[in-house]
C-alpha positions in Angstrom: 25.6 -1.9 -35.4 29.4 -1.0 -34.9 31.8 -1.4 -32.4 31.6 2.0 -31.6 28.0 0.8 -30.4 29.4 -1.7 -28.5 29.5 -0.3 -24.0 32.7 -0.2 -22.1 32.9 -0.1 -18.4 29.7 -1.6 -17.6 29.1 -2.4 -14.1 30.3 -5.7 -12.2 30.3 -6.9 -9.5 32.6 -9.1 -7.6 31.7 -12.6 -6.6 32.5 -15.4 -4.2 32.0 -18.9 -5.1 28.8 -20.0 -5.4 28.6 -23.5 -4.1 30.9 -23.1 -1.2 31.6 -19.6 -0.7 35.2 -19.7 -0.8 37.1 -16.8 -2.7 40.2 -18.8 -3.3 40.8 -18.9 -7.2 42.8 -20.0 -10.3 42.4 -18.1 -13.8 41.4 -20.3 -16.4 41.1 -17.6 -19.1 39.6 -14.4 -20.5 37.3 -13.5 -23.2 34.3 -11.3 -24.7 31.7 -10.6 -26.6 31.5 -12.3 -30.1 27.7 -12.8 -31.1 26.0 -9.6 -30.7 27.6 -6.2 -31.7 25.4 -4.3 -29.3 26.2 -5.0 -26.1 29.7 -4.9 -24.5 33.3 -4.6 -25.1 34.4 -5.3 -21.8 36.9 -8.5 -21.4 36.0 -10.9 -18.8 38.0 -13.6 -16.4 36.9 -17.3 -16.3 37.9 -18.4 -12.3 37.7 -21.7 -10.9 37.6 -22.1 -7.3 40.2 -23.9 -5.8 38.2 -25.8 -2.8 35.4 -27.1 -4.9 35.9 -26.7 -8.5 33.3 -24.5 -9.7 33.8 -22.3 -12.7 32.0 -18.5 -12.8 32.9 -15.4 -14.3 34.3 -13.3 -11.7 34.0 -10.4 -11.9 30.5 -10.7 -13.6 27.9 -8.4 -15.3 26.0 -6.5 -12.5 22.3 -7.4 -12.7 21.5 -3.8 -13.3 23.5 -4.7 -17.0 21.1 -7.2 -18.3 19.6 -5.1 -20.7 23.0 -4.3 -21.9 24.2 -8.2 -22.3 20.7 -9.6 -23.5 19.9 -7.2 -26.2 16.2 -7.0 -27.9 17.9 -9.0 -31.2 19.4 -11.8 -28.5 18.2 -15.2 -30.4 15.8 -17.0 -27.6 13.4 -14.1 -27.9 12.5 -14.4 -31.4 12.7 -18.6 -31.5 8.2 -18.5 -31.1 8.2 -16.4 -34.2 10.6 -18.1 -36.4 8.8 -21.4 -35.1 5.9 -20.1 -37.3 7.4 -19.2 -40.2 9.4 -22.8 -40.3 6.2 -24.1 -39.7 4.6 -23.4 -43.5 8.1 -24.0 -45.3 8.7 -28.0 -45.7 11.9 -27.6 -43.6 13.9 -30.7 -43.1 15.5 -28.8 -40.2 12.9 -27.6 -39.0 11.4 -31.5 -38.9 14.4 -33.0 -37.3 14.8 -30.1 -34.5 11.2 -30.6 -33.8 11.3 -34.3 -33.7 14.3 -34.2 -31.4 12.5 -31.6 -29.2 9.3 -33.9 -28.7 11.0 -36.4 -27.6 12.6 -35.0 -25.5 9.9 -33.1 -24.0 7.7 -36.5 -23.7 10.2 -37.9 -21.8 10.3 -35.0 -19.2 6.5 -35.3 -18.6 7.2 -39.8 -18.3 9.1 -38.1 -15.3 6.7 -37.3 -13.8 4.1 -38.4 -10.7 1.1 -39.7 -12.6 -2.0 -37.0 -12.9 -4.8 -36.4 -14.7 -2.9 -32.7 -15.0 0.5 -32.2 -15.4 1.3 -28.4 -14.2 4.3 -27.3 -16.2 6.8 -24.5 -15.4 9.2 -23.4 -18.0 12.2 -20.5 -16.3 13.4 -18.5 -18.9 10.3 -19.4 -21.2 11.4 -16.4 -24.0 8.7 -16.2 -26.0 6.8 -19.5 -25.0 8.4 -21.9 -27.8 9.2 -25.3 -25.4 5.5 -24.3 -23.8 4.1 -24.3 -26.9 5.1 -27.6 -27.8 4.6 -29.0 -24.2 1.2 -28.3 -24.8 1.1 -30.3 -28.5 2.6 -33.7 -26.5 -0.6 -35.9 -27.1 0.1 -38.3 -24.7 -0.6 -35.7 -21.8 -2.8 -32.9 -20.3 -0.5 -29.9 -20.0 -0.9 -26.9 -17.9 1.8 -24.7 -19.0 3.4 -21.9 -16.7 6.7 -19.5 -17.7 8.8 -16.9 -16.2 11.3 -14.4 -18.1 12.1 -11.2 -17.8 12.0 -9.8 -21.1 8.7 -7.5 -21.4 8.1 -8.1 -25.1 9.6 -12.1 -24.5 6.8 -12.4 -21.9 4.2 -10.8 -24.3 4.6 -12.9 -27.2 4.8 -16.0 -24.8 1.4 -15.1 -23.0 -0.4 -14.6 -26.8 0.4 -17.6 -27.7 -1.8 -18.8 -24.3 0.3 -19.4 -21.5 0.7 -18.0 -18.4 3.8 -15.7 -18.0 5.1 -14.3 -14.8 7.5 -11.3 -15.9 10.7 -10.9 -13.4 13.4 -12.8 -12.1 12.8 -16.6 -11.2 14.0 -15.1 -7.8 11.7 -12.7 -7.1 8.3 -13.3 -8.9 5.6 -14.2 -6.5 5.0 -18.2 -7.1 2.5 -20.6 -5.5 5.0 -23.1 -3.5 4.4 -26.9 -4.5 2.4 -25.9 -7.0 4.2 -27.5 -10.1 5.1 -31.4 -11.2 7.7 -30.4 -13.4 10.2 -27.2 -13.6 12.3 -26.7 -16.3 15.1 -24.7 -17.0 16.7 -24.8 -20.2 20.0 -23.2 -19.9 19.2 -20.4 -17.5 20.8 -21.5 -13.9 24.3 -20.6 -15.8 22.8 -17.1 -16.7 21.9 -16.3 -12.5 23.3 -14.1 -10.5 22.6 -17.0 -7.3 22.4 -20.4 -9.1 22.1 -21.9 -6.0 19.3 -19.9 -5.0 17.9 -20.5 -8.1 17.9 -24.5 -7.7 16.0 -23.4 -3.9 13.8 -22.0 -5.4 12.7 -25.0 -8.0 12.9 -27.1 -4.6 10.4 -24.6 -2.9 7.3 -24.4 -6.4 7.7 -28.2 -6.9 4.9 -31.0 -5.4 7.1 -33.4 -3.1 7.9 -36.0 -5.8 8.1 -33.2 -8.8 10.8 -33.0 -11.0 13.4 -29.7 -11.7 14.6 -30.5 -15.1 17.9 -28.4 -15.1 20.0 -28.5 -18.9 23.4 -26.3 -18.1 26.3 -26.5 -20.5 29.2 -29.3 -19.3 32.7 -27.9 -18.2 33.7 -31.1 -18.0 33.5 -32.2 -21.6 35.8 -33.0 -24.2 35.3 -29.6 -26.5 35.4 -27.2 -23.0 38.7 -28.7 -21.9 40.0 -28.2 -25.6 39.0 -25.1 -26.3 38.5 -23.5 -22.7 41.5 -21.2 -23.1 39.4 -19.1 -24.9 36.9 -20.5 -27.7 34.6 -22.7 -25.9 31.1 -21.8 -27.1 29.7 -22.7 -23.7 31.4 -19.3 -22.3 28.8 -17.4 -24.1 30.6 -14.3 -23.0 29.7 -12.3 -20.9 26.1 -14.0 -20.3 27.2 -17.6 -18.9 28.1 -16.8 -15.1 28.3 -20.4 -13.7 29.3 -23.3 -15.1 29.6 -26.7 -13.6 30.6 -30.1 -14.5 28.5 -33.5 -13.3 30.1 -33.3 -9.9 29.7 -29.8 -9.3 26.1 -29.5 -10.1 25.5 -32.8 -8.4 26.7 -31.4 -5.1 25.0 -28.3 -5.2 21.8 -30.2 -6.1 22.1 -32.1 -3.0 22.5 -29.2 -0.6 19.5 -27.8 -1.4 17.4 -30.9 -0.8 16.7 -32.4 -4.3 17.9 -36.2 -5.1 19.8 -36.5 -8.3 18.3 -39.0 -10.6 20.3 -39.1 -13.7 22.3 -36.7 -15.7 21.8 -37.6 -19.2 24.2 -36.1 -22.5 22.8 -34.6 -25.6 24.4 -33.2 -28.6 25.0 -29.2 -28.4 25.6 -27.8 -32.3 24.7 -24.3 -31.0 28.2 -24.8 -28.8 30.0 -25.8 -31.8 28.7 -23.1 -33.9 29.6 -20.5 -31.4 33.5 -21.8 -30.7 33.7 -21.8 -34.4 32.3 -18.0 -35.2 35.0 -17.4 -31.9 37.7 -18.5 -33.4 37.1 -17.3 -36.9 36.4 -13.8 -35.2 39.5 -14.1 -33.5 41.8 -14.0 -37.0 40.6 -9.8 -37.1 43.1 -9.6 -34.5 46.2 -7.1 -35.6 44.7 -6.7 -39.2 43.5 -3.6 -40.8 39.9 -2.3 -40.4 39.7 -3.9 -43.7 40.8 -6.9 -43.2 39.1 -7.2 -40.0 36.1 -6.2 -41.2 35.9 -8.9 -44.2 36.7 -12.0 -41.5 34.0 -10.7 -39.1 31.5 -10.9 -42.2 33.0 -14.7 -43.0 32.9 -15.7 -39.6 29.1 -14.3 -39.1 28.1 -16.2 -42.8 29.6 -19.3 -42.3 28.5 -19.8 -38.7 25.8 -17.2 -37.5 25.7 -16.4 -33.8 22.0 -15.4 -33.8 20.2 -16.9 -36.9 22.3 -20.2 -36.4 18.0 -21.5 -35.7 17.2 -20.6 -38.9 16.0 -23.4 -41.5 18.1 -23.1 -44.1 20.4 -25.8 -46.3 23.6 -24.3 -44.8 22.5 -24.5 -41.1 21.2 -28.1 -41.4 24.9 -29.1 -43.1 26.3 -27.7 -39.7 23.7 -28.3 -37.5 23.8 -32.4 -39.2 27.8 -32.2 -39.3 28.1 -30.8 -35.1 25.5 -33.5 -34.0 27.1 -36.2 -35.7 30.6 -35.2 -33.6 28.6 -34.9 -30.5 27.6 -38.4 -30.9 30.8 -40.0 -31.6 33.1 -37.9 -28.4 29.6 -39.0 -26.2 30.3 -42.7 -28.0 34.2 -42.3 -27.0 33.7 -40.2 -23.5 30.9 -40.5 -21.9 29.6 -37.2 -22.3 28.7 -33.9 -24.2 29.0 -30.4 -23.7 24.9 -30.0 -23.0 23.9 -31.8 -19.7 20.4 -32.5 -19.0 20.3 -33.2 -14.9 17.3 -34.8 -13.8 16.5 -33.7 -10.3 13.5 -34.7 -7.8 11.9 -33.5 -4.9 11.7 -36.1 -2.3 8.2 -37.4 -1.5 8.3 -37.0 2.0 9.7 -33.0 1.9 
């Protein structure tokens, strides 16, 4: 598609904080849309509020425009499908990302209450990939739930056997303390009312279950370097919150969960994307030409949407933005991908 494609004006909508509900702000910066050439032209501002810290687009996307700003090409809907082609190819890419996403995913479910059934519910499930591979963990019996609101997401996700709600996390009608685990693998950033969002976890978990909540950190080394404009984690215009550890921590506690740990793991896809922004970003002020032969560098060298593919030159980048993630975690404390471990009290 062309720019020409591309829709200007969209609707937005201005916001108040969402942790505190102050309007009192600072600009950080501006940006838009890199990744997809679909969607929007529009510029957006990146606000902080100045009585708690918190960091949203303001104005955002109206919710009427997410079929503009997650078009039917975005990458998460797709990931199921590309999961089964990988899976006949002797991918060494493929191996390491599903060795790293086992673990992980056994280590949510050790979470969790002991049962002879563990009820699972993945927000923002896409096409059912993480449910998929809940369900493969060995070590327990999964029940495996999802919610998105992407019709043909929500299709692919129920054939491949699980059981889909189709809306907003907000509004879908949910069984309350029905679930021992929720995750949400980088959605409450995408939410119109994150907080609400986090409520709403509290309100489907089993006193004792766990909301599993991975959000991009503002905090990190790479957003505070490149936050003027580049940071990956922006995701313009589709990231509308974003916290740091002692943002999310107090918003967590307002809405009844105890926070249990906030763990750090390397985020290539954030590296990828700050890299494709500031290649992009060199087609300023040059000819259509010129312009048009660094947006094809800066989409071949690091892809916004196929960056999941297994191929030699994704698993150079993929290897080489891992390995940095681990040394600034070894030298800060932290990456830019937080995984926040949040329970349910038993007695709630």
């Amino acid at each position: 598609m062309t720019q020409a494609q591309m829709k200007a004006n969209i609707a937005k909508v201005e916001v108040a904080c969402n942790s505190c509900g102050s309007t009192e702000t600072s600009f950080i910066t501006n940006g838009e849309e890199h990744e997809y050439d679909n969607t929007t032209s529009d510029v957006f501002n990146v606000v902080q509020c100045t009585k708690c810290g918190l960091i949203y687009l303001n104005p955002r996307p109206d919710v009427s425009e997410l079929k503009t700003i997650y078009p039917a090409n975005y990458y998460a809907y797709s990931l199921q499908d590309k999961n089964v082609e990988a899976e006949n190819k002797s991918s060494l890419l493929y191996r390491a990302r599903k060795f790293v996403y086992m673990s992980r995913l056994t280590k949510a479910l050790d979470l969790c209450r002991p049962a002879a059934l563990l009820k699972v519910l993945d927000v923002g499930c896409a096409d059912g990939r993480a449910l998929t591979w809940y369900k493969n963990v060995e070590k327990y019996k999964v029940e495996t739930y999802g919610v998105d609101f992407d019709p043909i997401a929500v299709a692919k996700a129920r054939a491949a056997g699980h059981t889909v709600y189709q809306g907003r996390f907000e509004d879908v009608d949910i069984e309350d303390r029905a679930f021992d685990l929720v995750v949400a693998t980088h959605v409450i950033e995408h939410v119109a009312d994150p907080k609400g969002f986090a409520a709403r976890a509290f309100a489907v978990l089993r006193p004792g279950g766990v909301f599993l909540c991975e959000t991009p950190n503002a905090g990190s080394f790479d957003a505070k370097m490149f936050g003027q404009q580049h940071w990956g984690g922006y995701h313009f215009p589709r990231h509308w919150v974003l916290y740091n550890p002692e943002s999310i921590a107090a918003m967590a506690r307002s809405v009844g969960f105890e926070v249990e740990s906030i763990n750090y793991h390397p985020a290539p896809a954030f590296w990828n994307w700050t890299c494709h922004s500031i290649i992009k970003s060199w087609a300023k002020g040059k000819s259509e030409k010129d312009a048009a032969e660094i947006k094809k560098m800066a989409d071949s060298v690091f892809p916004p949407v196929d960056f999941q593919q297994n191929n030699l030159k994704n698993l150079f980048f993929v290897s080489a933005f891992t390995a940095l993630d681990i040394g600034i975690k070894l030298l800060t404390g932290s990456t830019s991908n937080m995984a926040v471990v949040l329970r349910r009290p038993d007695q709630s």
